[in-house]
N, C-alpha and C positions, 0 to 999 in steps of 0.2 A: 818576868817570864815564868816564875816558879808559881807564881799565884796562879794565873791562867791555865798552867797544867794542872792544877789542883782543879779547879772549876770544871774545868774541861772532864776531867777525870771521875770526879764526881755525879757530874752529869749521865757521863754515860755509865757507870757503877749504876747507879738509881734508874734509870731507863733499861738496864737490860736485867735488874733485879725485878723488877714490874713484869718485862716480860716472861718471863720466864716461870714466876707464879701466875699469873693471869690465867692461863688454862685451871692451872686446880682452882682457884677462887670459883671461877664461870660454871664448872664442875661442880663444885660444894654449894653456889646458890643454888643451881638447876634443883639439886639433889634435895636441896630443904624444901626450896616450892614443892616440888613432887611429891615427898613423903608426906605432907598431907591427902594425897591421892591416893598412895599406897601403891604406886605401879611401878613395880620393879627394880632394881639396884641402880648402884648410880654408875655401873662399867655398862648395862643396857641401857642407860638413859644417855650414855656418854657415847656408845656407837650410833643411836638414834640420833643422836645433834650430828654427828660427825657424818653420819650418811643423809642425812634431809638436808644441812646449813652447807656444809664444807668445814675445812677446818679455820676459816677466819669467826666463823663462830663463838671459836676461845677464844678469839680475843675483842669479843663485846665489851663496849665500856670502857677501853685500855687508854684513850685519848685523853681525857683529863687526868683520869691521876697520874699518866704519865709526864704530863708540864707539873705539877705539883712537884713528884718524889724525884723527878730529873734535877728542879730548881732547890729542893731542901737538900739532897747528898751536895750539888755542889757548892750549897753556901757553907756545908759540916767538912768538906774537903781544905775549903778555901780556908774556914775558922781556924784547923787545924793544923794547916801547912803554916798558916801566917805565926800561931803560936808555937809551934818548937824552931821558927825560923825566930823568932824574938828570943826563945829562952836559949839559944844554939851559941857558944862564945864565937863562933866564926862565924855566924851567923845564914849557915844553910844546911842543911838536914844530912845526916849524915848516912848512906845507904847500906 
C-alpha cells in the first residue's frame, strides 16, 4: 500500500509541477521566436496570445511531457519510498 502511495504521489507531484511551469515555458518560447522580429515585450506578446488563443494557449504542448515527468517522479517516489522503507529497522517510514 505504501508503494502505491508513493507512485500515486509522485505522479501527481510531476503532473502538477508541469502544470504549473508550462505557462512560463510557452511564454519564454513565444518570446524567443518573437525577438528575432523585434516586436514588443513578452507581458505584450503574452496579452496578444491570451486575447486571440484564450488561455488554453499556455498550455500548448503540455500532453507529452506530461505522461513523461507524471511517470519519471513517480518511479523517484516509488525508488525512494522503497529505500528508507529497506533501510528503516521497523521497516516503515517514520513521519
Amino acid at each position: 500500500m505504501d508503494a502505491a502511495k508513493d507512485f500515486v504521489g509522485g505522479t501527481v507531484g510531476g503532473i502538477t509541477g508541469l502544470l504549473v511551469g508550462q505557462p512560463f515555458d510557452v511564454m519564454r518560447i513565444r518570446a524567443q521566436t518573437l525577438w528575432v522580429q523585434r516586436q514588443g515585450t513578452v507581458l505584450s506578446h503574452s496579452m496578444k496570445m491570451l486575447r486571440n488563443e484564450g488561455v488554453l494557449s499556455l498550455f500548448k504542448g503540455v500532453v507529452p511531457p506530461m505522461l513523461g515527468v507524471g511517470f519519471q517522479n513517480a518511479v523517484l517516489f516509488f525508488a525512494y519510498g522503497t529505500a528508507l522503507r529497506a533501510m528503516s529497522p521497523s521497516g516503515k517510514i517514520d513521519e
